[in-house]
C-alpha positions as CSV (number, residue, x, y, z in Angstrom):
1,X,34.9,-34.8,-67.8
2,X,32.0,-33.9,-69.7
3,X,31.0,-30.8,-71.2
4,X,28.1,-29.1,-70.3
5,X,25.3,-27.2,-72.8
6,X,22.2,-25.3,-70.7
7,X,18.8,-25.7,-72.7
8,X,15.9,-23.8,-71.5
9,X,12.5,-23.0,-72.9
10,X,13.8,-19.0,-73.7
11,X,16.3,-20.3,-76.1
12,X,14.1,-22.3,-78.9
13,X,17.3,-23.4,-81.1
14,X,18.9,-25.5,-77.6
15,X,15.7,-26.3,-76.8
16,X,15.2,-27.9,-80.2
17,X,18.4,-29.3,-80.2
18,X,18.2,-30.7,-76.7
19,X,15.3,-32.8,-78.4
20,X,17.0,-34.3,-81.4
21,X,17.8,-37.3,-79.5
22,X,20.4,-38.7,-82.6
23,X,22.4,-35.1,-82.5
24,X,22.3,-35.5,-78.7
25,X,23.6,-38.8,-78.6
26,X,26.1,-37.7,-81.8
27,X,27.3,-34.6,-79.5
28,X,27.7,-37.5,-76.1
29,X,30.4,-38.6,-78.1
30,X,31.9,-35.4,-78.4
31,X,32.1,-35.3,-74.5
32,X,29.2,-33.1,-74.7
33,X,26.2,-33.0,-72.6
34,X,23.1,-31.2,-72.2
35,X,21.5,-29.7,-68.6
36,X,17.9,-29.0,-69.7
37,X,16.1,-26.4,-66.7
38,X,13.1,-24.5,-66.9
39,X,14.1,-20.8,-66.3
40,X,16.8,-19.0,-68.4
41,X,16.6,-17.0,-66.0
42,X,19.3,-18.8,-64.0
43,X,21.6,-19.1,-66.6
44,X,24.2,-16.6,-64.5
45,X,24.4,-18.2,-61.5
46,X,24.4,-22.1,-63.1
47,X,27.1,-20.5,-65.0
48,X,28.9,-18.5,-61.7
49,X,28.8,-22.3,-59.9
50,X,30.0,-24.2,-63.3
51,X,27.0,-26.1,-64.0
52,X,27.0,-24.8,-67.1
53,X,29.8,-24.4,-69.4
54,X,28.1,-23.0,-72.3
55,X,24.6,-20.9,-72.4
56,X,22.4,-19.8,-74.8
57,X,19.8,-16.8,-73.9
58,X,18.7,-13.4,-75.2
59,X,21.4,-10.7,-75.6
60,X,21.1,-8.9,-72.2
61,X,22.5,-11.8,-69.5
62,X,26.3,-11.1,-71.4
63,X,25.9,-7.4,-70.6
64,X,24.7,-8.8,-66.6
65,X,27.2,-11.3,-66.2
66,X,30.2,-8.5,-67.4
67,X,28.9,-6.3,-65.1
68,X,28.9,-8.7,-62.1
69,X,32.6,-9.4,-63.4
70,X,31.8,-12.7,-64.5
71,X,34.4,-13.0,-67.8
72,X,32.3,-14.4,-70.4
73,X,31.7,-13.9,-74.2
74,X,29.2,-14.3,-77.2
75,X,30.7,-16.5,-79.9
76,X,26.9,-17.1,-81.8
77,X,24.2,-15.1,-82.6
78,X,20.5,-15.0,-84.5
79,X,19.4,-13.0,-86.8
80,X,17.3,-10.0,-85.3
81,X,13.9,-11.4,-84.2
82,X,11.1,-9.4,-84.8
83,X,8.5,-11.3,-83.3
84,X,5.2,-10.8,-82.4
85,X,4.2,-9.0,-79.7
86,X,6.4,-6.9,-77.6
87,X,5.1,-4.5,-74.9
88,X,1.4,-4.5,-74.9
89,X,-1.2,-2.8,-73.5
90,X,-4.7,-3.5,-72.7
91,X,-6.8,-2.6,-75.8
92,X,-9.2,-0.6,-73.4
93,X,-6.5,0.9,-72.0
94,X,-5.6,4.8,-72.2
95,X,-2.1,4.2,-73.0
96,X,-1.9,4.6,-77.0
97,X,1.8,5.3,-77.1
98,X,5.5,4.6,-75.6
99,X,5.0,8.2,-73.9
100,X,1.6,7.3,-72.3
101,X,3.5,4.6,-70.1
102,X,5.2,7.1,-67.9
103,X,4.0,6.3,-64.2
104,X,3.0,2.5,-65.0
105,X,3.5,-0.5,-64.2
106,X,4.9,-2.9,-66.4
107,X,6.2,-6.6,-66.1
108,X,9.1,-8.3,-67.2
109,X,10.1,-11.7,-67.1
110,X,13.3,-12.2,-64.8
111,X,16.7,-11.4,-66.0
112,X,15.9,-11.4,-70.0
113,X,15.6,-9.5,-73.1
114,X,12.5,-7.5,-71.8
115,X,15.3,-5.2,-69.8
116,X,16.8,-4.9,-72.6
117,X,13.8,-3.9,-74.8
118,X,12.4,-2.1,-72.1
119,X,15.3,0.4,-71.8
120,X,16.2,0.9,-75.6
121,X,12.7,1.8,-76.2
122,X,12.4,4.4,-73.4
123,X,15.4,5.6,-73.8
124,X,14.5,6.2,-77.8
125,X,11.1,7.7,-76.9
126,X,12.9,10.1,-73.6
127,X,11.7,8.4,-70.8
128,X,13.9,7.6,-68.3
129,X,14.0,4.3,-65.9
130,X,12.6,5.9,-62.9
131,X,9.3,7.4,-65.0
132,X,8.1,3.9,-64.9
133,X,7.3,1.1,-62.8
134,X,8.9,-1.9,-64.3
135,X,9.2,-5.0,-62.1
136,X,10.4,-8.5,-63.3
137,X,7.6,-10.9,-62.4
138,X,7.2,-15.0,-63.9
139,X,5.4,-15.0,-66.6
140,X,2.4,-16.4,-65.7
141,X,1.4,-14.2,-62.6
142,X,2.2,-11.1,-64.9
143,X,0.2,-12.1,-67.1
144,X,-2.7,-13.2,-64.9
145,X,-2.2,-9.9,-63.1
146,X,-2.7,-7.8,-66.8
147,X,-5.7,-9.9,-67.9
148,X,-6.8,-9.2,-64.3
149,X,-6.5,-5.3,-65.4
150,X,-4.4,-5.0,-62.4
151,X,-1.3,-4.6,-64.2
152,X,-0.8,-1.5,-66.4
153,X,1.3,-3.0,-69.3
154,X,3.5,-6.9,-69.9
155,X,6.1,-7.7,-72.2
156,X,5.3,-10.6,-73.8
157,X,5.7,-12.6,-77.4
158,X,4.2,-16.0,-78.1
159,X,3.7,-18.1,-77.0
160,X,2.3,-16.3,-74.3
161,X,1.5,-13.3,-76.1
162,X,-1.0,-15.5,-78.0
163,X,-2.8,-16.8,-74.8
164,X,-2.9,-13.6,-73.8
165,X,-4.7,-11.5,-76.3
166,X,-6.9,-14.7,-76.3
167,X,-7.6,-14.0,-72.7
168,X,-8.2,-10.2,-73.4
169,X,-7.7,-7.9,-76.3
170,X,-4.5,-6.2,-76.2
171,X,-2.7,-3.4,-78.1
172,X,1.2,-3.2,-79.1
173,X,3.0,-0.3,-78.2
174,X,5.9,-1.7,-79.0
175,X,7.7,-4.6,-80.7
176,X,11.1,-6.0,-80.4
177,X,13.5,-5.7,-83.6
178,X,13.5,-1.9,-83.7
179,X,15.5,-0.3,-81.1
180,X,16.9,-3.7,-79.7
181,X,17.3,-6.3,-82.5
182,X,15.9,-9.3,-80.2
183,X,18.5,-11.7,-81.1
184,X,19.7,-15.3,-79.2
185,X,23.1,-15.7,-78.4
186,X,25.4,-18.5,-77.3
187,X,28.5,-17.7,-74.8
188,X,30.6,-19.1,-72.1
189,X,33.4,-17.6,-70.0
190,X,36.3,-16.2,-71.9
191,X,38.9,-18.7,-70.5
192,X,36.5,-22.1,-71.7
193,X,36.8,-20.4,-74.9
194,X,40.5,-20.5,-75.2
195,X,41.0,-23.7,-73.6
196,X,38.3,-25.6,-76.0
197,X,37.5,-24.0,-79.0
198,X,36.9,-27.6,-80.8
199,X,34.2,-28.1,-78.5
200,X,32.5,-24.5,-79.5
201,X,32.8,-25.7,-83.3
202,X,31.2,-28.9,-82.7
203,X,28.5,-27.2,-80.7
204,X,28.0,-24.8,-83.9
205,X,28.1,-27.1,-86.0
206,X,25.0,-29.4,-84.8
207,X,23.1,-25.7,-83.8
208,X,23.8,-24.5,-87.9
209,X,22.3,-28.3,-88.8
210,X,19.7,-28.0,-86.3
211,X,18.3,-24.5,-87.0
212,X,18.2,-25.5,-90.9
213,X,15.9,-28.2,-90.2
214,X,13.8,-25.9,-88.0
215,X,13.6,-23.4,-91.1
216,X,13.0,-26.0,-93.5
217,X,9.9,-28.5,-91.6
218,X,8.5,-26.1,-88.6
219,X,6.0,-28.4,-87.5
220,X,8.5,-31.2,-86.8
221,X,10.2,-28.7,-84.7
222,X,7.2,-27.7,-83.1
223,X,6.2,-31.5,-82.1
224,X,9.5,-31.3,-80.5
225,X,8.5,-29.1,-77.6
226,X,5.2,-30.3,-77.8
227,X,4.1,-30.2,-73.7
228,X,7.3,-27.5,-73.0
229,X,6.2,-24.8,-70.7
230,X,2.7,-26.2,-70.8
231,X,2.7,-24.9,-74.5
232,X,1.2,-27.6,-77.4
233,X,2.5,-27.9,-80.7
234,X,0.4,-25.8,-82.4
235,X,0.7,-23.2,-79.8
236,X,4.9,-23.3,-80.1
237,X,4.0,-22.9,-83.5
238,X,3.9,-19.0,-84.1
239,X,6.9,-18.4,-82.6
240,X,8.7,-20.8,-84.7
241,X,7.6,-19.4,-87.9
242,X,8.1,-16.1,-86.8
243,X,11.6,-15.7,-86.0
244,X,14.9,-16.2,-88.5
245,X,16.6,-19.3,-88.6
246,X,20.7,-20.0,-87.9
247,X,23.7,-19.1,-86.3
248,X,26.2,-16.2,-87.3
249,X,29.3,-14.8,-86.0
250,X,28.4,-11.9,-83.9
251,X,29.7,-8.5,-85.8
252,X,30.4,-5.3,-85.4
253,X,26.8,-3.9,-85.5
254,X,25.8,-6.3,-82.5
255,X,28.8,-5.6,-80.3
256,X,27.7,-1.7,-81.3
257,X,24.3,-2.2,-79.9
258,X,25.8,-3.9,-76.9
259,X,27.9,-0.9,-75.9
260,X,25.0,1.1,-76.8
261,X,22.4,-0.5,-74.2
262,X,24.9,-1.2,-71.8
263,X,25.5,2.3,-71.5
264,X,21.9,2.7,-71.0
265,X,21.9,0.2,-68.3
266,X,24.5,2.1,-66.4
267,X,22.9,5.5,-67.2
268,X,19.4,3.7,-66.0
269,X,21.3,2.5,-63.0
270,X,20.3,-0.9,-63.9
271,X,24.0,-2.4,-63.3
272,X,26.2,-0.8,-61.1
273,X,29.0,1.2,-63.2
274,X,29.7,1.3,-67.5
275,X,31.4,-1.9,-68.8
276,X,33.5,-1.9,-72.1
277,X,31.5,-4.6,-74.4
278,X,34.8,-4.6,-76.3
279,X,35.4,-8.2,-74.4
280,X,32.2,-9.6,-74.3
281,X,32.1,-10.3,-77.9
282,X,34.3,-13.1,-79.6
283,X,33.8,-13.4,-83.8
284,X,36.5,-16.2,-84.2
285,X,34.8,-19.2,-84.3
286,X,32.1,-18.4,-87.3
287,X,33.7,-15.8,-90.1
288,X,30.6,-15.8,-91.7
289,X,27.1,-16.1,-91.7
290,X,25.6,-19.2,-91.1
291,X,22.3,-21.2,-91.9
């Protein structure tokens, strides 16, 4: 029985991974197999059904999938991603400030890390959930709907960040690595954990190798998803050389901002009742920081 790794454009470092064909094959051997889809967005349910055993996404699908009571845990994480863009803003736009977006509309791609920016961000600047209109909406139609000047405000980082400001000039109210650190994560359900934790180390292991090589030649890496999400090389380029590079054991200042936006969630009413992130965080398999 095979084990099965979810790659989707979202998480760059799987995505990369999925493509060095020789670590692939290395990993086969391993009894490891990758399930490459298009939306990270789907990650919860892929992992609800057991498609997936292990996922990598942004930080706020852990927090979801405790709250649904799906039993899962991170046991990898970036560094914080400061990359650029964040929530922008038309540059003709009235809106000069986090407090200006009180009443608007603002679109967020499907169960990811925008939530999670989103709400740290209000919630630092005062503004509750309801003061705004946020809606999660694909990509693409949000962002035809802003350069449209239909929709008030996107969240968005390059790639498509880049296509659009160069569809229309755009301001930055906000960018992520301040109030919510922005990092990747990898996690699986709590009991896969405990019943294969070789597997997890292997998995590390080519991820740490991987995410070097991605630090240390960028364009090779970029060639690599060359065509993904209808994004060229040059165009996956910016968010490559943006970002941090490798894999660390998730510590106690992550699991701290973990139990600090979950709270948010529940106070926003974006998930049903708190959740204790206590659980939702395993350090074991990397003592210390990796790259």
């Amino acid at each position: 029985m095979s084990i099965v790794v979810g790659a989707h454009p979202q998480n760059l470092s799987l995505s990369i991974l999925y493509r060095r064909s020789r670590v692939v094959a290395a990993l086969r051997e391993r009894g490891i197999e990758f399930f490459n889809y298009d939306a990270g967005s789907q990650t919860i349910p892929l992992l609800k059904t057991g498609v997936l055993d292990i996922a990598g996404t942004g930080a706020t699908p852990p927090i979801l999938a405790e709250a649904e009571g799906l039993a899962t845990a991170v046991f990898g994480m970036s560094g914080a991603r400061p990359e650029r863009g964040g929530l922008i803003v038309r540059a003709d736009s009235a809106m000069q400030s986090i407090a200006d977006i009180r009443g608007r509309g603002i679109g967020l791609m499907p169960i990811s890390w925008h939530t999670q920016f989103l709400a740290a961000e209000l919630d630092a600047a005062g503004i509750g959930w309801g003061e705004v209109r946020a809606a999660e909406i694909i990509p693409a139609t949000a962002a035809d709907a802003f350069v449209h000047g239909l929709l008030d405000a996107i969240v968005a980082t390059d790639p498509l960040y880049a296509k659009i400001a160069a569809r229309a000039p755009v301001r930055i109210l906000a960018s992520p690595g301040q109030s919510f650190s922005n990092r990747s994560v990898y996690w699986a359900r709590r009991q896969f954990l405990r019943d294969h934790p070789d597997i997890v180390r292997a998995l590390l292991e080519a991820l740490i190798a991987s995410d070097r090589a991605t630090a240390e030649d960028p364009r090779e890496a970029a060639a690599l998803l060359d065509g993904v999400n209808g994004n060229t090389a040059d165009q996956w380029l910016p968010a490559i050389t943006s970002r941090p590079w490798g894999v660390d054991a998730p510590d106690a200042g992550f699991l701290a901002e973990q139990q600090a936006h979950a709270d948010i969630f529940a106070r926003f009413g974006l998930i049903p009742a708190p959740i204790d992130a206590r659980p939702t965080v395993d350090a074991s398999f990397l003592g210390t920081s990796r790259t």
